[in-house]
Each structure stands twice: as structure tokens, then as C-alpha cells.
SEDRENGU-302040 format. One record per residue (C-alpha): residue in three letters; x, y, z. Coordinates in steps of 0.001 Angstrom, whole numbers, plus 500000, padded with zeros to 6 digits. Layout:
N
r type=ala, x=X, y=Y, z=Z
...
// end
This chain:
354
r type=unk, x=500000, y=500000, z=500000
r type=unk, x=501977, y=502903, z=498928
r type=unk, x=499461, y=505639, z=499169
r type=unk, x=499300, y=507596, z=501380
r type=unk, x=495682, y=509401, z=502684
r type=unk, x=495703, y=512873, z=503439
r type=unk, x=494567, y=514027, z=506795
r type=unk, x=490931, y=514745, z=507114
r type=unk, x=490341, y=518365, z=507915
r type=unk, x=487662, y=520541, z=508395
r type=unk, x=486986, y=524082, z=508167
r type=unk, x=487052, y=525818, z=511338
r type=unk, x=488164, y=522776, z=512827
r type=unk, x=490926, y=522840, z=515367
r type=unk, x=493110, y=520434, z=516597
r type=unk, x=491537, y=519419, z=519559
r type=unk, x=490842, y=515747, z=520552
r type=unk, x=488358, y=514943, z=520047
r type=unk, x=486281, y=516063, z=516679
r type=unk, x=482821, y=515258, z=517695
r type=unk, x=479945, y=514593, z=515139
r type=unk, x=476590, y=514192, z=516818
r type=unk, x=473283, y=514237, z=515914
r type=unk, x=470143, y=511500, z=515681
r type=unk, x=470176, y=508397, z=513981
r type=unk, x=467881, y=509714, z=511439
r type=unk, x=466246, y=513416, z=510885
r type=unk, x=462580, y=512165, z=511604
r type=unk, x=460688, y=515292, z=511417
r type=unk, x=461863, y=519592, z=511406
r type=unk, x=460767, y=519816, z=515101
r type=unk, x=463229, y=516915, z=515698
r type=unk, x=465989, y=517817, z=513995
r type=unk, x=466079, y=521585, z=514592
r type=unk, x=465547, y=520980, z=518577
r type=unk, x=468256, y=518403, z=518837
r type=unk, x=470896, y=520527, z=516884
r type=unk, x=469956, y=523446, z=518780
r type=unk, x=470366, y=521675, z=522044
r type=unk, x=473913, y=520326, z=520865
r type=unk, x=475013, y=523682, z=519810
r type=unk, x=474632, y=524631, z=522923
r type=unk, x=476900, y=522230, z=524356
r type=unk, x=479409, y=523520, z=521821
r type=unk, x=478860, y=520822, z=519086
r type=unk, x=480414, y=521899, z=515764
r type=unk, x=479340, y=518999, z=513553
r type=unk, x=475463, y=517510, z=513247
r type=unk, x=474845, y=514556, z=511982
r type=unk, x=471944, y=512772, z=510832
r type=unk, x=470302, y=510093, z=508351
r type=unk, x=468591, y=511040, z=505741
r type=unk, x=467784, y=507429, z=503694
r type=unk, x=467958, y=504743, z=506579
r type=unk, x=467328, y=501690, z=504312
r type=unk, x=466705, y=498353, z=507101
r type=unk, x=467778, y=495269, z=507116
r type=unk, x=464064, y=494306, z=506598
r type=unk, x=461357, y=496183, z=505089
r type=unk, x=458224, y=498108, z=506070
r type=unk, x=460424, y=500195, z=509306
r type=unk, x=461200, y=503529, z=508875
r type=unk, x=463936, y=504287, z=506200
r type=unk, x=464367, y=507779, z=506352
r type=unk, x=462445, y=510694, z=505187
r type=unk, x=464395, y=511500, z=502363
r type=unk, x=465521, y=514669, z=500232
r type=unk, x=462604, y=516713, z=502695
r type=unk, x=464855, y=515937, z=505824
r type=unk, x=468103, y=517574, z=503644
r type=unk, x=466119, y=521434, z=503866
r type=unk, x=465691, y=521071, z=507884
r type=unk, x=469723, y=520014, z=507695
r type=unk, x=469950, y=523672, z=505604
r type=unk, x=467889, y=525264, z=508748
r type=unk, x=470568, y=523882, z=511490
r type=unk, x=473198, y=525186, z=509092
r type=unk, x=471462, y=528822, z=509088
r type=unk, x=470678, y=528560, z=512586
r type=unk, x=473603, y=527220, z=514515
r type=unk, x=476289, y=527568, z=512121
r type=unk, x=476712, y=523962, z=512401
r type=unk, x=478433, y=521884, z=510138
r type=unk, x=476438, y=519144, z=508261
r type=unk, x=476970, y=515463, z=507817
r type=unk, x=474662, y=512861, z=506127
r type=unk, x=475550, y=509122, z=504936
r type=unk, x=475272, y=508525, z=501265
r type=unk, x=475024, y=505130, z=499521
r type=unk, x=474187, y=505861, z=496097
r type=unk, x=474858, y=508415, z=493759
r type=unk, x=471984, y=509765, z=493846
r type=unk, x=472452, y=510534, z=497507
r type=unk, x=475809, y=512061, z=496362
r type=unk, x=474371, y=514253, z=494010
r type=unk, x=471099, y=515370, z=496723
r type=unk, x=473578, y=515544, z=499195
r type=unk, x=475830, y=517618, z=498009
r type=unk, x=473310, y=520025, z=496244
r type=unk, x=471822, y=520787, z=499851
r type=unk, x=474777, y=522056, z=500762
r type=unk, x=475841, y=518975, z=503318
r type=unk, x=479875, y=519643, z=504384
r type=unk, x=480648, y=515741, z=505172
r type=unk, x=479868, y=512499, z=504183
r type=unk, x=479930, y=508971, z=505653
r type=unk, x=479333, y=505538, z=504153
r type=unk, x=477883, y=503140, z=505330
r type=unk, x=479304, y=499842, z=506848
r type=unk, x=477119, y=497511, z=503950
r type=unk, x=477788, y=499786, z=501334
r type=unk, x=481722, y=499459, z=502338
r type=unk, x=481511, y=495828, z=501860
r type=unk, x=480142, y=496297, z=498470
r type=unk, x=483170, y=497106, z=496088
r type=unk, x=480917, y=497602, z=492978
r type=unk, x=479089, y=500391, z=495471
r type=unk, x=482167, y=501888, z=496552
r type=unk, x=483304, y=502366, z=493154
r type=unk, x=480169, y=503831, z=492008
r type=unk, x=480540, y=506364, z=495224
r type=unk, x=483865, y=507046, z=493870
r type=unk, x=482912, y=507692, z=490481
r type=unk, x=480173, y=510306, z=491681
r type=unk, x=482838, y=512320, z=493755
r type=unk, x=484857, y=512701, z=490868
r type=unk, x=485289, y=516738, z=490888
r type=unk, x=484448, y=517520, z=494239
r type=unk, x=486003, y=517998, z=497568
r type=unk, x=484031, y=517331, z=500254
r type=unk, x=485127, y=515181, z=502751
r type=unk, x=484385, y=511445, z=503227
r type=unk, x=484130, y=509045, z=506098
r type=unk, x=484074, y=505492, z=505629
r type=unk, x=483103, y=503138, z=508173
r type=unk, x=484507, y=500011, z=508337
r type=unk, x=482806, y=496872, z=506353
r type=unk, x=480333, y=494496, z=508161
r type=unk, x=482789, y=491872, z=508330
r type=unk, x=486459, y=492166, z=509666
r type=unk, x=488280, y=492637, z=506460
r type=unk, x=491145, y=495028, z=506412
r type=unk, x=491758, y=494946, z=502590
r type=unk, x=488576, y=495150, z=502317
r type=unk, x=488497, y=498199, z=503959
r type=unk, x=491256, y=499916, z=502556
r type=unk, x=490113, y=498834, z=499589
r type=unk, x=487087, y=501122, z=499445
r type=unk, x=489548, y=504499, z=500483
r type=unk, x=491581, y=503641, z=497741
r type=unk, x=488464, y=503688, z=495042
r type=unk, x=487933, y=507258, z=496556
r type=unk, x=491660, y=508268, z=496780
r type=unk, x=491902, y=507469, z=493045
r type=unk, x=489014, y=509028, z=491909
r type=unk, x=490396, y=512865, z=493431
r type=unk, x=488851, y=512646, z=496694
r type=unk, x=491309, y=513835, z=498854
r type=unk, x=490028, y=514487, z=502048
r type=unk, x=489335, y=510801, z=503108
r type=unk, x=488931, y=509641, z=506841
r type=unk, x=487475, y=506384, z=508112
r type=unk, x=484630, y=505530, z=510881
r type=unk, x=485616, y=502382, z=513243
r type=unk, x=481836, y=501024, z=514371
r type=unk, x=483099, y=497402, z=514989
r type=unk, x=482606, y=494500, z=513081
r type=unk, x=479280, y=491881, z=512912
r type=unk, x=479139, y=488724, z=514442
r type=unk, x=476004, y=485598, z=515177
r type=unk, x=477259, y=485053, z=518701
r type=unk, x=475823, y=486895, z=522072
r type=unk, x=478244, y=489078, z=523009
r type=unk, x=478569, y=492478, z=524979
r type=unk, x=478909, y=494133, z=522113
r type=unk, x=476322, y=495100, z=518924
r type=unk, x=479415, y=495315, z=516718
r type=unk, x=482800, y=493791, z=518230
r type=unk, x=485495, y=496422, z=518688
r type=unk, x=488274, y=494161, z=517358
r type=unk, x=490303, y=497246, z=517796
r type=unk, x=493499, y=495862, z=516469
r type=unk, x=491773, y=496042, z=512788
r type=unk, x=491716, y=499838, z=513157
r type=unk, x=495483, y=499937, z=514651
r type=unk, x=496531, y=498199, z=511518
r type=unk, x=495005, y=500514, z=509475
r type=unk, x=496604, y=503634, z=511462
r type=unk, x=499832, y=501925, z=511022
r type=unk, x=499569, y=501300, z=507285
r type=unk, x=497866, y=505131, z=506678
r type=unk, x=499441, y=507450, z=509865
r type=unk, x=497530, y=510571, z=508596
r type=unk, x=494261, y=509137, z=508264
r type=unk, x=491849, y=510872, z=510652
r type=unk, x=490521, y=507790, z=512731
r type=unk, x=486767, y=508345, z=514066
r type=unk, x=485173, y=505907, z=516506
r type=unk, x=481299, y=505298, z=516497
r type=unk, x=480416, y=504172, z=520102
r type=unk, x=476651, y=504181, z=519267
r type=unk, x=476705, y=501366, z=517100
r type=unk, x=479870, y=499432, z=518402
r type=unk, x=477798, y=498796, z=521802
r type=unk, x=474359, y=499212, z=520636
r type=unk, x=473509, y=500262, z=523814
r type=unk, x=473307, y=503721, z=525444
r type=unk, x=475420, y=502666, z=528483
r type=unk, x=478276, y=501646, z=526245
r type=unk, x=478854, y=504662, z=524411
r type=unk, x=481030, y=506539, z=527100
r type=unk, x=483192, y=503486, z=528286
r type=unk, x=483846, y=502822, z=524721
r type=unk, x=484507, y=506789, z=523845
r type=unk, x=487144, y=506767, z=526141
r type=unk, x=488841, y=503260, z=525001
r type=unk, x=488924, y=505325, z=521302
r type=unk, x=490625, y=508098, z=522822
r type=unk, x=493028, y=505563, z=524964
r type=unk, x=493877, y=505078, z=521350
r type=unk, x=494425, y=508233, z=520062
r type=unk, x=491472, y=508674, z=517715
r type=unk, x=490504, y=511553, z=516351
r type=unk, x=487193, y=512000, z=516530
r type=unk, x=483635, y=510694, z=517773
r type=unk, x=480376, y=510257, z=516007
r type=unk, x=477642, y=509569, z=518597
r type=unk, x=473928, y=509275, z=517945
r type=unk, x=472052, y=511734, z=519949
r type=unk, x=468750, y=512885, z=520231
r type=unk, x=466299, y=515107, z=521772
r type=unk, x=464144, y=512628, z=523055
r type=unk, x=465806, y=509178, z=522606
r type=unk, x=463433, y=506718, z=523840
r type=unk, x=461250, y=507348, z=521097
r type=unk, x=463332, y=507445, z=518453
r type=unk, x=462164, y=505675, z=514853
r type=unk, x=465356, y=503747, z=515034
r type=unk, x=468046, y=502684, z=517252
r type=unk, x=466279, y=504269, z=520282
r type=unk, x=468233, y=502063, z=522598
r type=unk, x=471617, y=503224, z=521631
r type=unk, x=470871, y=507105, z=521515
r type=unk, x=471792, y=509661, z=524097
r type=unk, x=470797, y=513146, z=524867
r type=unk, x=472558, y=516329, z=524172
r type=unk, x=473051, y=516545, z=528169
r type=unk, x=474228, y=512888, z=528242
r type=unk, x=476573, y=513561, z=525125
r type=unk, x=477959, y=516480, z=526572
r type=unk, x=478586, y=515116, z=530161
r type=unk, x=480387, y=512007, z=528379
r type=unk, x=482784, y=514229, z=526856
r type=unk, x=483469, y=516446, z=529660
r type=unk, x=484499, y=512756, z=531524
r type=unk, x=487022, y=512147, z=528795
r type=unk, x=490100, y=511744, z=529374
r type=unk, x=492216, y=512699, z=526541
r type=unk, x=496055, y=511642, z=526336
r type=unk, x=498370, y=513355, z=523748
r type=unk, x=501361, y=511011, z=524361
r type=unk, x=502279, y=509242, z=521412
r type=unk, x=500815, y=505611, z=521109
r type=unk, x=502565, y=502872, z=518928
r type=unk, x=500993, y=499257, z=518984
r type=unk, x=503903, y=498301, z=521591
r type=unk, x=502234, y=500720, z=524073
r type=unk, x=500153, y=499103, z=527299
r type=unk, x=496833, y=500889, z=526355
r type=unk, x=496910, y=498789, z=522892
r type=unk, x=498274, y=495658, z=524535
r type=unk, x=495077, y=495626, z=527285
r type=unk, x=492860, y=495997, z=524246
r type=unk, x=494249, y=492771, z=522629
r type=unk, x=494060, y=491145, z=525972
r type=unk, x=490278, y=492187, z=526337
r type=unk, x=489711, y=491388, z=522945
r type=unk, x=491167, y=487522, z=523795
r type=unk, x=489420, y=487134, z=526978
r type=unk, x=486161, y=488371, z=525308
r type=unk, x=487128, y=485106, z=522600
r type=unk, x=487588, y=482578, z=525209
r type=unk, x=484711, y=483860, z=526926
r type=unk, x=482939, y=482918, z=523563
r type=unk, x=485170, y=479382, z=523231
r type=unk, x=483743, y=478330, z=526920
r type=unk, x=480309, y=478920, z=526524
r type=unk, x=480209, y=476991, z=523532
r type=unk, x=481914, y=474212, z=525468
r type=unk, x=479599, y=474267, z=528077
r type=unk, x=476483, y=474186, z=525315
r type=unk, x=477962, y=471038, z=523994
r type=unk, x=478587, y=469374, z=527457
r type=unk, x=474666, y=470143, z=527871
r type=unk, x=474249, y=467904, z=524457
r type=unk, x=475766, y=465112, z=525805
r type=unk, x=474263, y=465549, z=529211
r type=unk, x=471102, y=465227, z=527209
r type=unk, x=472643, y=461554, z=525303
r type=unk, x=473798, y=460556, z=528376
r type=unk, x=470213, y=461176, z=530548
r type=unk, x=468077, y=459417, z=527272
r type=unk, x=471031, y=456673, z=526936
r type=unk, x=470875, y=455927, z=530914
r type=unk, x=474696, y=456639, z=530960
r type=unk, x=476696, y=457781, z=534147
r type=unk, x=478144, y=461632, z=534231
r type=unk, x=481689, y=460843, z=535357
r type=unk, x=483368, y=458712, z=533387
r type=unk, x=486863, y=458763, z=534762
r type=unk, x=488914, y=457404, z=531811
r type=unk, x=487262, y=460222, z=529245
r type=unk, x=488899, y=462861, z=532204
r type=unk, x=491951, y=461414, z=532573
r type=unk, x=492982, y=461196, z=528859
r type=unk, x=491414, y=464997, z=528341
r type=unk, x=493810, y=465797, z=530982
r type=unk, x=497213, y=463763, z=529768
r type=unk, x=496377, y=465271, z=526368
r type=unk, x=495804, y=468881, z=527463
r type=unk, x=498335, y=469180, z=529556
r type=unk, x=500930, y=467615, z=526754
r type=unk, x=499536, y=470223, z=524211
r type=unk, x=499606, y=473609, z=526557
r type=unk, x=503485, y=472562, z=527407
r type=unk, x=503996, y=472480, z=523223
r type=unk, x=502522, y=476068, z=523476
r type=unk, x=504494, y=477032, z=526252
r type=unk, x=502150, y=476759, z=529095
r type=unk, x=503312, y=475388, z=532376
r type=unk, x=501488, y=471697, z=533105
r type=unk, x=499635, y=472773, z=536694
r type=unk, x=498434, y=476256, z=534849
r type=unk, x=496570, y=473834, z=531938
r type=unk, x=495577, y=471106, z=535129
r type=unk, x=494540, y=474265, z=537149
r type=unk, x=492223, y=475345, z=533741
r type=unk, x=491065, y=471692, z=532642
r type=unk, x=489917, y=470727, z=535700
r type=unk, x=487635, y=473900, z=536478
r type=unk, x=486379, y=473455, z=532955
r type=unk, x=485583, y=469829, z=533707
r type=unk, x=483558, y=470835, z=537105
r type=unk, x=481643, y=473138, z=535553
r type=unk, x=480777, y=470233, z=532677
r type=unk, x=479562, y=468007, z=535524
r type=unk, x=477379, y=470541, z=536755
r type=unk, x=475898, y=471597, z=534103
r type=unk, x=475249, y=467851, z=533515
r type=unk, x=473724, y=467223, z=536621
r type=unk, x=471088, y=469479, z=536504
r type=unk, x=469850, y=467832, z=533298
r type=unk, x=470488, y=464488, z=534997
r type=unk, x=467520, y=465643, z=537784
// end
């Protein structure tokens, strides 16, 4: 990869850590829009945000109002002074976007899976120079990623920055969208000028997550923040459960602690992450154990078969053990781990068994 991004910037914008985009997850009606930015512009929000074609993963919800919601975006620009930013997944959305007089774009984590959609973004940007955020793709794919700046980077744009809002996944986890932060390190390391944002709001998917996850970002030296707030979240058309108020938003970032020391992926704060991130996977690894030792507590209740069946232990044990000391591990830690994994199997098994 031998190009290099230039660093987002925007008008007016200073240096300070972080740049904060807020607004709702979608402009839902004037009253809405123009009472949330006013109430963020108070708190001394420079950038609103919000969605004006919200396409779902199913139909019949509400996807967006459309080019009507871009004229109440003019009316927080001529009222606040507020910058405006919008996501865009067709050209068409370029082209209405950009007419309205919108100052930053985003796309979409779907769209930025889609290369044939990415290019056609790129190819409608030809010309201009507004700046774009992409967020990262659905699934944790790097080049995949970097693939989609590129299309931009070649077709002029050169004010390119990138949204980390985690990455998909089946499983129950803590997480809407796993951080997987070492996905957006790599991408800092490849592209050092590349203005990092992190989107809390739809990395936890829950409004309790956003501030403990805001500050891991910043931990991390990104740049920015773009947070879904609203004026009255609880009855928001979509995402309600991940939005915060103005007050919340602004009491989140006054709790921020922001650290201007250089950070390299050698540093502690980015070696805790990949810890978490591990512990989070073996978190995963267990409970899928445990659902299969429930499957065979089931065979063995139907099949009139004992739980304990000594020999089974004893050879998981020999095995384990002679596998952890290939990897390094010492033989009592692997005992110490086996044999709490192999309680917790009988337990689960005996309350079938009753």
C-alpha cells in the first residue's frame, strides 16, 4: 500500500481531541431535527449529523424521510452555524447531498463491503472535495476496507477519513458490533495521517456503552467521535436504545480523558485491548463448550449413561496438559484450567440428569 491518505480536515476545525459529530440516527421530522441541533450547539457541538435514507435490514420500518429531511439540515446550518453530515450510499444521495449544501459524508458499513458500490461512490465524487468518512465493512476485512479508500483516493477525493463502528458477528456478546480494535490499529499503522473516528453508538448498541467505549477510542488516540444523539431518545424511529441526549453527550465528553502522548501498537493501552479482545474470545470458546457438554448431558440422561466417566477425564487431561506445554504453558496452569472446565461440565450435567 503505497498511498498515502491525506489528513481529514475541516473548516474551522481545530486540533483538539476529540472532533465530535453528533446528531440523531435519522432526521425524523423539522421539530426533531432543529431541537436536537439546537440543544447540541449549545453544548458547543460543531458537527450535526443525521440520516437522511435509513434503508433496514428488513422492510416496512422507517427508512428515512428522504431529500425533505436535507432542507431542515439547511435550517441547522442557518441557525447554529453547524456543520452538516449525512451518509450517502448511492449516487443519487451524492448528488442530493451535496446540492443541499451537506459539508461531510459517511458511508455506510454495507455499502463498504460492496466494492461495485464503493466504486460507484467514487465515480460520483469525481470533481468535488468534500470530505468522506468510511466506516469500516460488516465483516472484519482490512483489505477490504482499505480497499474502498483507495476507490475514493483514486478518483480525486482527497480528504478521506474512516469511521471504526466494529465488526458483525452471530454470537451473544457484549457488544452490537465487536470492537476488534486491532483492525483499526493496523490501518493507522499502514495510513498514519488518516483521521481515525470511533462510532460508540453502534459498536455497543447500547446507550450505556457509548462513554466506556469513547474513552477506550481516545486511549487510542482517535481523532474524533460520532455519537447518535437525540432530543428525546426513547422514542426514536430507530436505534432508540443506543441514543443519548445532548446533556448525556455532553457530560460524556466532559468525563474524557484525553492523552496526547504518542501511542505505537507496543504501548500498554493497545496491549490491554488485545488482551480484552482475547478474553472476550475465550469467553465465547467456553460457553460453547459448556452448550455442547449440555448435548451430551442430554445423550447421556436418554442413553441411561453415568456423568463421570473417569477414563474420558483422565485422557482429556494427559492430552491437554501435553499440548499447553507444546505452546508454552506450564502443566499445573493447563491442570489448574482443565479441571475447572471439567467441574463446571459436571454441573451443568447434573442438573439435566435431575
Amino acid at each position: 500500500m503505497t498511498m498515502v491518505i491525506e489528513q481529514l480536515k475541516f473548516e474551522g476545525m481545530d486540533d483538539k481531541r476529540p472532533i465530535v459529530i453528533a446528531g440523531p440516527c435519522s432526521a425524523e421530522s423539522r421539530e426533531q431535527v432543529l431541537r436536537t441541533a439546537t440543544e447540541l450547539a449549545a453544548k458547543g457541538v460543531k458537527i450535526f449529523r443525521a440520516g437522511i435514507w435509513k434503508p433496514r435490514t428488513k422492510p416496512g420500518g422507517f427508512e428515512g424521510v428522504g431529500v425533505v429531511g436535507l432542507s431542515w439540515m439547511k435550517e441547522v446550518k442557518q441557525t447554529t452555524g453547524m456543520l452538516l453530515a449525512t451518509e450517502v450510499a448511492t449516487p443519487y444521495h451524492v448528488f442530493e447531498a451535496i446540492k443541499a449544501g451537506i459539508d461531510i459524508l459517511w458511508i455506510g458499513a454495507r455499502t463498504a463491503a460492496n466494492p461495485f458500490a464503493m466504486q460507484e461512490l467514487a465515480d460520483a465524487l469525481k470533481g468535488t472535495d468534500i470530505p468522506v468518512l468510511v466506516k469500516n465493512p460488516v465483516n472484519p476485512d482490512i483489505e477490504l476496507w482499505i480497499g474502498g479508500i483507495e476507490r475514493l483516493y483514486r478518483a480525486g477525493v482527497k480528504r478521506v477519513g474512516v469511521i471504526h463502528r466494529g465488526f458483525s458477528s452471530y454470537e451473544k456478546k457484549l457488544y452490537r458490533n465487536l470492537p476488534l480494535w486491532h483492525i483499526p490499529i493496523e490501518l493507522k499503522r499502514r495510513y498514519p495521517n488518516i483521521t481515525v473516528f470511533c462510532d460508540p453508538s453502534h459498536m455497543g448498541g447500547k446507550r450505556e456503552l457509548v462513554a466506556p467505549i469513547a474513552q477506550q477510542a481516545m486511549d487510542l488516540k482517535f481523532e474524533g467521535l460520532i455519537v447518535e444523539s437525540h432530543c428525546d431518545p426513547d422514542n426514536a424511529l430507530s436505534d432508540a436504545g443506543q441514543q443519548i441526549t445532548p446533556e448525556v453527550l455532553d457530560y460524556t465528553l466532559s468525563m474524557l480523558v484525553v492523552r496526547d502522548n504518542p501511542q505505537t501498537t507496543e504501548n500498554i493501552n493497545v496491549l490491554r485491548k488485545k488482551i480484552d479482545e482475547i478474553d472476550e474470545a475465550l469467553l465465547s470458546i467456553l460457553a460453547k463448550r459448556m452448550g455442547i457438554s449440555k448435548e451430551i448431558g442430554i445423550y447421556k440422561k436418554e442413553h441411561n449413561m453415568p456423568i463421570l466417566q473417569s477414563g474420558r477425564y483422565s485422557d482429556i487431561l494427559e492430552n491437554r496438559e501435553k499440548q499447553g506445554a507444546g505452546l508454552g504453558l506450564s502443566t499445573t496452569f493447563v491442570h489448574e484450567i482443565m479441571k475447572a472446565i471439567h467441574e463446571e461440565s459436571v454441573k451443568v450435567q447434573m442438573e439435566i440428569m435431575k
